[in-house]
N, C-alpha and C positions, 0 to 999 in steps of 0.2 A: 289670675287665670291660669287655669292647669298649662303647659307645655303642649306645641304641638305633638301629633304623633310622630312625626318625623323626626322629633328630638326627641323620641321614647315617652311621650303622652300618650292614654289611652284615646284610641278613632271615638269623634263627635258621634259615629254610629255603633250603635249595637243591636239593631233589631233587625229581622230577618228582610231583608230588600226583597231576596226573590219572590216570597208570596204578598207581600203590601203594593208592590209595584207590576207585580205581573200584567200584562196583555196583550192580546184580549184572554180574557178570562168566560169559558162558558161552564152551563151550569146544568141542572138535571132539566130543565127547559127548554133547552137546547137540546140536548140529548133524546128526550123525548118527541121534540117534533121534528128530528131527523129520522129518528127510529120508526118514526110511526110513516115516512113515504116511504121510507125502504121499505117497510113490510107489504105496503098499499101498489109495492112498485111506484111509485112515481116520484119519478125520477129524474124525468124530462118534461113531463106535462103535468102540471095541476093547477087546480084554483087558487093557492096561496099566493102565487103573485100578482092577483086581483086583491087578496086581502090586505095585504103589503100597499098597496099602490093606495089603498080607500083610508087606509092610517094613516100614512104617511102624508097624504094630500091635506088629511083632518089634523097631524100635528105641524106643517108649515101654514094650514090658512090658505092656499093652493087651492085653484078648479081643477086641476088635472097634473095627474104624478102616472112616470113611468118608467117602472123598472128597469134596469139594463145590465148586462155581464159586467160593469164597468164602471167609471164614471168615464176614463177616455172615450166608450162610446157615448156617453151622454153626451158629451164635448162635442164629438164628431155630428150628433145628429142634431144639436143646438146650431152648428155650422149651416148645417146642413138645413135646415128649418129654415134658416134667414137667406137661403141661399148667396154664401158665401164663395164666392171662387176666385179665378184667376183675373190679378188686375185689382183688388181689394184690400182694404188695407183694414187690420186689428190691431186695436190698443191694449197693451198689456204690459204686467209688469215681468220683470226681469229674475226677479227674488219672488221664484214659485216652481213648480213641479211642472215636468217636460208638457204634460197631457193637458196645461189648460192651455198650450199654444200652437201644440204642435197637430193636431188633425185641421185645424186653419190652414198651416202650411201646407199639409198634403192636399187639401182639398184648393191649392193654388193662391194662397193669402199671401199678403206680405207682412210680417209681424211687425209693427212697432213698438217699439221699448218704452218704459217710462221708467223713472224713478220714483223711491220710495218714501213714504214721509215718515221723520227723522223721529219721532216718538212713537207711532204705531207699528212701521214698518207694511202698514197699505200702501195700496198705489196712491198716487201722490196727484191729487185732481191741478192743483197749478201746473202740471206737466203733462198732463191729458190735453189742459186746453193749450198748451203750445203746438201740440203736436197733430191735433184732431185736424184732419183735412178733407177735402171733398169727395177723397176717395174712401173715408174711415165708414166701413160696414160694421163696426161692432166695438164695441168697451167689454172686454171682462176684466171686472174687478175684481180680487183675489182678495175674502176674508181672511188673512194669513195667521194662519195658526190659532184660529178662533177669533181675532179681533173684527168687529165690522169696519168696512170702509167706512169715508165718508157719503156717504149715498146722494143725500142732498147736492151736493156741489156736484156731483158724476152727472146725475140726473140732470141739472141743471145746463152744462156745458152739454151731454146730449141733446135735449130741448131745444138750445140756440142755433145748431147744426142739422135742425128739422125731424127731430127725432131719430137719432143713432139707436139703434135694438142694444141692449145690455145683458150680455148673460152674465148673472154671478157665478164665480166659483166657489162654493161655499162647502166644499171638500173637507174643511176643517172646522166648520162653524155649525152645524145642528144643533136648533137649538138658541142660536144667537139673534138679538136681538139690538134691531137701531129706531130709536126715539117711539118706540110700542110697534116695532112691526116684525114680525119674524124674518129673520135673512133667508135670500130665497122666495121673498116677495115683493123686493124694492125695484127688479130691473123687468126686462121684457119675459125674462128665463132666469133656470138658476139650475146648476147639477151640483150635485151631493155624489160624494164616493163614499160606499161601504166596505171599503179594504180593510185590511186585521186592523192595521194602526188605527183606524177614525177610533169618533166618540161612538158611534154606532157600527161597529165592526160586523161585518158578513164572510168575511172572506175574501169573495172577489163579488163586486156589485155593484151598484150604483142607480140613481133614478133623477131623473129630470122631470122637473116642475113647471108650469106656467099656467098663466090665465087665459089665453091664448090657443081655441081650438084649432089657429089654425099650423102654429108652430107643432101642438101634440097630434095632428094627426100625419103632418111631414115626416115628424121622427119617429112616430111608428109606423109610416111607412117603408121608412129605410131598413130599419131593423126588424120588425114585428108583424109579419107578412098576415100569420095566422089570426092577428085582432081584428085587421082589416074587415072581415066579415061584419064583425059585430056595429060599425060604424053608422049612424044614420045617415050621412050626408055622403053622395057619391062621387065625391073629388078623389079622394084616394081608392072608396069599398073595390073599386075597379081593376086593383091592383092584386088582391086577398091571394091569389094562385101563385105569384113572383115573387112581391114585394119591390122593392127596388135595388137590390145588389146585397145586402146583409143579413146577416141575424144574430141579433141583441138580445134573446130571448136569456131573463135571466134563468138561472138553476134554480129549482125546485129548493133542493137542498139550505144554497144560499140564500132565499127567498126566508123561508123555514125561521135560521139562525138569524137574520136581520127584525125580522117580525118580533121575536124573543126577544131579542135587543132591543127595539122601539121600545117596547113595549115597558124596558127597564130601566131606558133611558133617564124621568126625571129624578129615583133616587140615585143613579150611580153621577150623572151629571149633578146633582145639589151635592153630593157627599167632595166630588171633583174642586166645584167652584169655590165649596168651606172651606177646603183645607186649601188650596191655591192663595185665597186670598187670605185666609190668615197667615200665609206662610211669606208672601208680598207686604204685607202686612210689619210681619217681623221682622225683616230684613230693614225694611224703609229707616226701620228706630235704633238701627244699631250705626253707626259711628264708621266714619274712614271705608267705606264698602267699595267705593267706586262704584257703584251699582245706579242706573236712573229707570226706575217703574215704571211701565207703560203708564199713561195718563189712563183716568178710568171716571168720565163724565158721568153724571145723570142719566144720558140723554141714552148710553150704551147699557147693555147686558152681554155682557162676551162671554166666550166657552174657553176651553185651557186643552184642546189638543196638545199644545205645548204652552209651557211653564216659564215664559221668557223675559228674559230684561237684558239692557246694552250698560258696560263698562265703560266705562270711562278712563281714556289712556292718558299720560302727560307729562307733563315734570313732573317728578315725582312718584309717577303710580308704576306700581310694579305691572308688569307685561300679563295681558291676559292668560297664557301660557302658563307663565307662573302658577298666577290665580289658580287658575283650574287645574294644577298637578297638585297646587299645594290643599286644593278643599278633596280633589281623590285622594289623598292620603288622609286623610280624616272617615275616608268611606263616603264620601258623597258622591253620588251617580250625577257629573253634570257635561253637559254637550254645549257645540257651539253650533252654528250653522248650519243648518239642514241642508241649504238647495246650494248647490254651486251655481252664478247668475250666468240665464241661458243667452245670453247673448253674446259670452267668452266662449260659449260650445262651438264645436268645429263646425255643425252645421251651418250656424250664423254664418259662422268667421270666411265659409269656402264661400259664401254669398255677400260677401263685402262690407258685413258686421265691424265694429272695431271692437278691440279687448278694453279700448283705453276709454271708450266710452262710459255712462252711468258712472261715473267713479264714485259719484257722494256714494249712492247704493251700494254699491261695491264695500265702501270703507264701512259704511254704516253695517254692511253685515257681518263684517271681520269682528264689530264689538260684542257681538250674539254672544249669550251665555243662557244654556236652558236647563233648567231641571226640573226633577221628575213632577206630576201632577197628583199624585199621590190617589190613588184611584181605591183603593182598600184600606186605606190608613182609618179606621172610624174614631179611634180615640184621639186621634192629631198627634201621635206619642213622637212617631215618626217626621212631623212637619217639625215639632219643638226640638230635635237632634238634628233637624238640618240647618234652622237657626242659630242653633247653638254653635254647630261649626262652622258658617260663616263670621261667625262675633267673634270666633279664637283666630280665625287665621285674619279677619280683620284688626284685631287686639295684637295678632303680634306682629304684624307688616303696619301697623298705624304710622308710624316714622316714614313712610315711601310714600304714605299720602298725604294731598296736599288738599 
C-alpha cells in the first residue's frame, strides 16, 4: 500500500470534486422556465404552483399537496391544521433541524424529546412510547437524512393512545420509501422542504401533503387566503378576503425550479442511490474501518441527502478527529454531525430543558461521519478514489484497531 499523503503519498483523490459534487446544480430547464415568467411577468402570480402541487401529490401518492415559501411554514400550518396550542405536548426528536419543532413551540406546545435508535439514527419508537401522554397532540417523526422511520411501531403506539395525528418530516426523504409506501404517506400529514440542499432543491419552498381535506384546507387557510375561493365546501371559502393571519404563497420562480427538479428527480436520485451504495458497499469489505453501515432491510428504500455511517470508538480505535483529518488529507470531503441536539439549545435550556439529558443521542451523534453522495459521479470513478482512501488510511492505522 502506497504511503499516506501525509507521509508524501500521492491524495486517494485526483478528480475534480467541485463539479462531481456540486449543489444544487441547475440546468437550461431551469433557466428556461425562469426565463420565460420573467418575460410573462409573473412573478408573483401564476399557474405553476397548481402544476407543482398536481405532480407532486402524483409522485407521493397524496390526495392533496400544497405549496409553501418554506417547509418551516409547512410545519407551522401542519400545527396549525391539528390545532395545536397552548398546554400540548409534541413528540419529537432531538437530532433534527430547528423548524420541525420549533412553530409547535411558537404556536404554544411543549416539545417533548426523544431519543434516537442506535443504527438508523430515527426517532426511537420505544421512547415515543415511554413518553406519549394524555396530553401528546402529535408525533413527528423525522426521516433523518433520507432513512425511513419505523412507521409501523409510531403508528402503532399512536393507535393505542386513540389516534395521536403524525406529521412526517420527510425534509430529507423524497422519494423514500417503507415496506411499498411512499414516505409522506404513512402518518396523518407529511412536509417536504425544497431548500438548495434537499434531493429536490428550489431554493426556498416547501409543500405539504395529506389525505385529509380537512387538514389542507386549514393550512391553506392560514397561508393561501387567494385559493380560498376556489374551494367547494364553505368551512373555510368564507375566509378568501383575510385568510387567517399569513401568507405561504409560494414564488412563481421557486415553483418554476422545483417543478424542473421533480421532474428530474428519478435519474439524479437512481444515479445518487448507485453510487451511495456501492460506495457503503465498498467500505463495509475493507478491514479495520471502524465504520458500522446503516442496516438496509428489504422492507426500506431510502434516499442519501446524506451519505452517513457511525464510528466506532474504544480501545484501541484512533479518535474520530483523527479519522477524519487523516481521510482530508487524502482529499476526501467528509463531515460529522449536522444538527447540534435542540434540546442543549438555550431555548430549551431557559425553559427547564436539561443538557445532560438524551445522552445515548447525544453520544450516538458525536460518532457521525458523512460523506459526500456523489450526485454527478456517473462513471463511479470518483466513489472508487474514495474507497480507496479509506483502505489506506485503514491499512495504515490497522494496529489502533481492535
Amino acid at each position: 500500500m502506497e504511503p499516506l499523503a501525509m507521509d508524501g503519498g500521492s491524495k486517494a483523490i485526483s478528480l475534480d470534486q467541485d463539479e462531481l459534487l456540486q449543489w444544487p446544480k441547475m440546468g437550461v430547464e431551469e433557466e428556461r422556465a425562469v426565463l420565460e415568467l420573467l418575460r410573462n411577468g409573473e412573478i408573483s402570480q401564476s399557474e405553476i404552483g397548481k402544476t407543482l402541487a398536481a405532480e407532486f401529490k402524483q409522485f407521493i401518492g397524496a390526495k392533496h399537496a400544497l405549496p409553501k415559501v418554506n417547509g418551516t411554514a409547512c410545519l407551522l400550518s401542519a400545527f396549525f391544521a391539528l390545532g395545536i396550542g397552548k398546554g400540548d405536548e409534541v413528540i419529537a426528536p432531538t437530532n433534527t433541524y430547528w423548524a420541525t419543532v420549533m412553530p409547535a413551540a411558537f404556536l404554544g406546545a411543549k416539545i417533548v424529546f426523544c431519543e434516537s435508535d442506535p443504527t438508523t439514527l430515527c426517532i426511537d419508537p420505544a421512547d415515543i412510547r415511554k413518553k406519549v401522554t394524555e396530553k401528546t397532540k402529535a408525533i413527528v417523526p423525522v426521516h433523518i437524512y433520507g432513512y425511513p422511520c419505523e412507521m409501523d411501531e409510531i403508528s402503532e403506539i399512536a393507535e393505542e393512545r386513540g389516534g395521536i395525528p403524525i406529521i412526517e418530516d420527510a425534509s430529507h426523504a423524497h422519494g423514500a420509501e417503507y415496506k411499498g409506501s411512499k414516505v409522506g404517506t404513512l402518518g396523518t400529514c407529511a412536509i417536504f422542504s425544497l431548500q438548495g440542499s434537499k434531493v429536490i432543491p428550489a431554493g426556498e419552498a416547501g409543500i405539504l401533503v395529506t389525505n385529509d381535506i380537512d387538514i389542507h384546507e386549514r393550512a391553506m387557510a392560514l397561508g393561501h387566503y387567494e385559493m380560498l375561493q376556489d374551494l367547494d365546501r364553505d368551512a373555510f371559502k368564507k375566509y378568501r378576503r383575510t385568510g387567517l393571519g399569513l401568507k405561504h404563497r409560494i414564488s412563481p420562480l421557486h415553483a418554476a425550479i422545483a417543478l424542473c427538479q421533480l421532474r428530474k428527480f428519478p435519474e439524479i436520485n437512481g444515479r445518487i442511490t448507485r453510487n451511495c451504495e456501492t460506495f457503503l458497499n465498498g467500505i463495509e469489505e475493507i478491514e479495520g474501518t471502524g465504520f458500522e453501515i446503516p442496516p438496509r432491510p428489504s422492507y426500506i428504500k431510502r434516499t442519501y441527502f446524506m451519505n452517513q455511517v457511525l464510528y466506532r470508538e474504544g480501545a484501541g480505535i484512533i479518535p474520530r478527529e483523527d479519522l477524519t483529518f487523516l481521510l482530508g488529507s487524502e482529499g476526501l470531503r467528509v463531515g460529522q454531525s449536522r444538527y447540534e441536539m435542540l434540546h442543549k439549545q438555550p431555548y430549551f435550556l431557559e425553559r427547564g430543558y436539561s443538557a445532560s439529558d438524551l445522552q445515548f443521542t447525544d453520544d450516538l451523534c458525536g460518532r457521525l461521519v458523512s460523506f459526500p453522495n456523489f450526485p454527478w459521479d456517473e462513471s463511479g470513478e470518483l466513489v472508487q478514489q474514495y474507497i480507496h482512501g479509506i483502505e489506506k488510511v485503514a491499512y495504515h492505522t490497522r494496529d489502533d484497531f481492535t
